[in-house]
N, C-alpha and C positions, 0 to 999 in steps of 0.2 A: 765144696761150698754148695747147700742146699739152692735150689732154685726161688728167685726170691717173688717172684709171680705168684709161688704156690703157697706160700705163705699164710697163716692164716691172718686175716683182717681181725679178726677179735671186734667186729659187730656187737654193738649194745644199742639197738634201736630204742630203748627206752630210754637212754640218755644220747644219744644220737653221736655215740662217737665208733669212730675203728681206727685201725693204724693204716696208714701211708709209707710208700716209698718214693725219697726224693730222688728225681734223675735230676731236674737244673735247679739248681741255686740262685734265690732272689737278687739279681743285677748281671748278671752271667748274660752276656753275647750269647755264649756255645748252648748248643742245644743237645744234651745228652739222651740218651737213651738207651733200658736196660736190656743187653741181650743175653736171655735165658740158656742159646746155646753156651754160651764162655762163661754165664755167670759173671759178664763184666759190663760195666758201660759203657757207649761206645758214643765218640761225635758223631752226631743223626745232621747236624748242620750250624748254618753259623747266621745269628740278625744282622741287618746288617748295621753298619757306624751309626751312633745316636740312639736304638732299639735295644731295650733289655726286660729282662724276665722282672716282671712288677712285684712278683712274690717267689716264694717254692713253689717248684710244681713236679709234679710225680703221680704215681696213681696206686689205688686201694689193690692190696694186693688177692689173688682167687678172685676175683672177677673178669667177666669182658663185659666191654661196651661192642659199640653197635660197628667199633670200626676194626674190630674182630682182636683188640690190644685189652688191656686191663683198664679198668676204667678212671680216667685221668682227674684228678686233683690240684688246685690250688691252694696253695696253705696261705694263710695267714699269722704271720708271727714276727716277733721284734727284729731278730735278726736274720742274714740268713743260715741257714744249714750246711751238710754237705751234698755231692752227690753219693748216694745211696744211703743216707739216712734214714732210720724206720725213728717215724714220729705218730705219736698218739692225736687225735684232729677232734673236732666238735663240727661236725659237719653241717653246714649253717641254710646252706640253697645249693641251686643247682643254675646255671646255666644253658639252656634248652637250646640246643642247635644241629642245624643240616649243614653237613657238612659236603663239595661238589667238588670233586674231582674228575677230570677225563669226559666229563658227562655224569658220572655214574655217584647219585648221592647215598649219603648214608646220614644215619645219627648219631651224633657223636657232643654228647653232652661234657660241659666241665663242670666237677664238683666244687665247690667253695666250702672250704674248711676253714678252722680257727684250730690251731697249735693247741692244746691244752697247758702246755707250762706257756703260757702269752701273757706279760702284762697291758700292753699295749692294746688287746683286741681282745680280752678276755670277757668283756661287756657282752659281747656278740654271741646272741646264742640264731639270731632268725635273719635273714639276706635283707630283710629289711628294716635290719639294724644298723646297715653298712651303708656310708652317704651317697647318697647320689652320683656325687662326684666321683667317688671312686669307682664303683659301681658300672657307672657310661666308660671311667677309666679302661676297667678291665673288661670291657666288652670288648670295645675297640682295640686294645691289645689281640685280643684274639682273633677278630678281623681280620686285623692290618698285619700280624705273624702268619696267619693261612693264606693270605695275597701274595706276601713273599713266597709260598713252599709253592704258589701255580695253584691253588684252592681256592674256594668259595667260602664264606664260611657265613650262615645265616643263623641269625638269636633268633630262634620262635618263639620263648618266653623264660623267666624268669621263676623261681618257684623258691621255696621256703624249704624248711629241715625236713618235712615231712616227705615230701616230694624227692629231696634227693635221700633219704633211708629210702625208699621205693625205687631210687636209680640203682644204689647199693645191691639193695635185695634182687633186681633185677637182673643185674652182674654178677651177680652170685649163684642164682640159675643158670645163666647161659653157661656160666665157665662151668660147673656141675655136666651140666650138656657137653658141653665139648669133650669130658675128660672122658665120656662111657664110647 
């Protein structure tokens, strides 16, 4: 089984979409995560009673982000998936955040996709298409999921498709970097 990190993302910054791989599935407690040595996923942890995954989430495969992983994804879509699903995404905004651990921050942005087969969300092409409500929703999820793992977890800002193709492209440098 090829390594699914290495994967190509199949990037189309003029229509701002790439592929995803799902580790946890929209409602799922368990919090997966892909390990490149077995080629399998593996429980990375568990929310606790009352707390679950608001959407898919997984990350754009050939990239890294700032917290040296591939850079992580929220999907948007009717149902959910499985774990390790390769899904096509419309990549909508980004999620700007420091992330503190130990003392020692890093950056570690989440992407906000829309599923491309989505009825539901398919409207959505710009982060500020997405309500309010849900929006402060899934901040907060992310907070209050990094408070439980012993993390800090700080939104610096908000951004639009453009902004996150620019996270994309970014993680797609580093991982290029890492591999020489």
């Amino acid at each position: 089984m090829p390594d699914l990190t290495t994967l190509s993302n199949d990037l189309d910054a003029d229509h701002a979409t790439c592929r995803a791989i799902i580790e946890t599935p929209k409602g799922s407690r368990n919090k997966f995560s892909y390990d490149p040595d077995t080629g399998l996923f593996k429980l990375g942890g568990l929310l606790p009673e009352g707390m679950q995954f608001p959407f898919d989430f997984g990350f754009v495969p050939s990239t890294l982000g700032g917290d040296g992983d591939p850079v992580d994804i929220l999907v948007l879509m009717d149902e959910p998936t499985h774990v390790g699903c390769l899904v096509e995404v419309r990549v909508v905004g980004v999620i700007a955040a420091e992330q503190t651990e130990r003392g020692k921050k890093t950056k570690n942005d989440r992407l906000l996709g829309v599923a491309v087969h989505s009825y539901q969300h398919e409207q959505i092409a710009s982060i500020d298409e997405i309500s309010k409500t849900l929006l402060s929703q899934l901040e907060e999820f992310f907070v209050s999921y990094n408070r439980q793992r012993g993390k800090a977890f700080k939104i610096t800002a908000t951004r639009g498709p453009k902004k996150a193709i620019a996270v994309v492209k970014a993680g797609m440098r580093a991982y290029q970097a890492e591999k020489q």
